[in-house]
KELUM-312601 format. One line per field, with one value per residue (C-alpha): residue in three letters; x, y, z. Coordinates in pm, whole numbers, m for minus. Each point is the difference from the previous one (the first is absolute). Example, Ala and Ser with C-alpha at 12.3 -4.5 7.8 and 13.67 -1.06 7.14 Angstrom:
<recs>
aa = c(ALA | SER)
east = c(1230 | 137)
north = c(m450 | 344)
up = c(780 | m66)
</recs>
This chain:
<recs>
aa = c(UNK | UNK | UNK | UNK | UNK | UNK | UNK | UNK | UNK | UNK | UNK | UNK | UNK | UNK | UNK | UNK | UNK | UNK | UNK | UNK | UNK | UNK | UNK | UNK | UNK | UNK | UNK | UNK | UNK | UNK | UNK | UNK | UNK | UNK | UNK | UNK | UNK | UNK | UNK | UNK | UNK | UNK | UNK | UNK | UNK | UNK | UNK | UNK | UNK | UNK | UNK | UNK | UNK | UNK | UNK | UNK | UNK | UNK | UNK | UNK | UNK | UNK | UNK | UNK | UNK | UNK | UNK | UNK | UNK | UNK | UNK | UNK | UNK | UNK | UNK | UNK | UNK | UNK | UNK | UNK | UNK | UNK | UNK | UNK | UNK | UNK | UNK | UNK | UNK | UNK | UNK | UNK | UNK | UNK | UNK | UNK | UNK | UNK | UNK | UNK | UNK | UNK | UNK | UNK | UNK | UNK | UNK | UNK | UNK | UNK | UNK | UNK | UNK | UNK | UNK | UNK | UNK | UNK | UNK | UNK | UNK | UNK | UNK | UNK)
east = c(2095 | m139 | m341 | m28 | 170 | m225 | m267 | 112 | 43 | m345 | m109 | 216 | m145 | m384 | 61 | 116 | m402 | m130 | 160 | m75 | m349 | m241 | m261 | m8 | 230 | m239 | 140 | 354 | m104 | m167 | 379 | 106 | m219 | 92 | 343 | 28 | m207 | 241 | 289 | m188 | m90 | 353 | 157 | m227 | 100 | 383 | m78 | 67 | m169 | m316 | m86 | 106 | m163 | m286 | m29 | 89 | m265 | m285 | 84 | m37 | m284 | m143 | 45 | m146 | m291 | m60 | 104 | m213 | m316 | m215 | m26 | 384 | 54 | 17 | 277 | 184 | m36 | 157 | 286 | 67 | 41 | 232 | 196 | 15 | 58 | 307 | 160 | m12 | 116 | 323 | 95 | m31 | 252 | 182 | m6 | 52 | 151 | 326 | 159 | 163 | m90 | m348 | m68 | 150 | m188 | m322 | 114 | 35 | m313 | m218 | 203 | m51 | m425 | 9 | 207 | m262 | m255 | 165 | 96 | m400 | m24 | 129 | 201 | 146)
north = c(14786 | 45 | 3 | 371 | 98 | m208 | 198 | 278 | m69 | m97 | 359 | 178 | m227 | 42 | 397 | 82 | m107 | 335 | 236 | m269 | m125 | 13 | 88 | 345 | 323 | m60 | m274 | 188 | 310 | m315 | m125 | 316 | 62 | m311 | 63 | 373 | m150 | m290 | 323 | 235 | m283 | m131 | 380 | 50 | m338 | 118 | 342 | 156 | 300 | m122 | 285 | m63 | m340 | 143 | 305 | m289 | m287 | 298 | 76 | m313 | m75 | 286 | m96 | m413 | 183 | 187 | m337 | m259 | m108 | m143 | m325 | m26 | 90 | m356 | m105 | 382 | m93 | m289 | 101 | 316 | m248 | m230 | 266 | 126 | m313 | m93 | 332 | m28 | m303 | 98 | 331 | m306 | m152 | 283 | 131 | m346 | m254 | m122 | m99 | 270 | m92 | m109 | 357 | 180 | m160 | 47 | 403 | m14 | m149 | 284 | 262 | m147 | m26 | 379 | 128 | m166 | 170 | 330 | 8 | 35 | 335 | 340 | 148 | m375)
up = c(2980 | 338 | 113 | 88 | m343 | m199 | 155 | m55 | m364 | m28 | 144 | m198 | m373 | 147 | 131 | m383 | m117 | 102 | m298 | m201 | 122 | m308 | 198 | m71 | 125 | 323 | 128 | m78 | 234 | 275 | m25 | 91 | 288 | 143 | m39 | 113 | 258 | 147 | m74 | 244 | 226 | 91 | m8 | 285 | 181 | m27 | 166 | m378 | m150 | m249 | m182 | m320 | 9 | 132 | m275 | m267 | 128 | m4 | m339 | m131 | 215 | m151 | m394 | 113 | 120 | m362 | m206 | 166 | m41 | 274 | m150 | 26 | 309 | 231 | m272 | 36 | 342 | 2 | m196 | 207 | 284 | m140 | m116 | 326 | 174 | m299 | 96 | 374 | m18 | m217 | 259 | 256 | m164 | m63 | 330 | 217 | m224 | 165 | m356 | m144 | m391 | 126 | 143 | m256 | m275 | 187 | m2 | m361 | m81 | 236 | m163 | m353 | 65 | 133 | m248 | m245 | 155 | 89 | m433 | m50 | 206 | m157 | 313 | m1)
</recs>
């Protein structure tokens, strides 16, 4: 397996942890912020509209804010960014991979981590 799909495995494996992290259904909306976050971030990088991303990320900004407590919030924090970071890194992938399986794995795996967010909001 090469290098870059290795990687990529590992992403995908560590970017499942945040529908499953025991630390509470905060660090499951922080996941989601990062994520809608990295969404909106590289829509706007490809000239693409962000306003569902935008609509989605405020949203689940908005439920962190009423689950966290204050004394959570430099972990939340730090798991909104890796979340972030995991999914910008797969729509890099996505986007710029030159292997065909590589890229379209890396697709699947954004998709699959939005979709797991998007399935915790009603209009979803």
């Amino acid at each position: 397996m090469s290098g870059l799909k290795t990687l990529l495995l590992a992403m995908g494996l560590l970017s499942a942890a945040p529908l499953t992290a025991s630390g509470g259904i905060e660090f499951i909306f922080a996941g989601c912020v990062g994520r809608y976050s990295a969404q909106m971030e590289h829509a706007w990088l490809l000239g693409q509209n962000a306003e569902d991303e935008e609509e989605k990320r405020e949203v689940f900004l908005s439920l962190l804010e009423a689950t966290m407590d204050a004394e959570q919030a430099e972990q939340v924090l730090a798991h909104r960014i890796a979340s972030k970071m995991s999914q910008a890194s797969l729509l890099t992938v996505a986007e710029f991979a030159t292997d065909t399986d590589t890229a379209t794995r890396a697709v699947e795996l954004s998709q699959s981590e939005i979709q797991g967010c998007r399935s915790l909001l009603l209009d979803s």
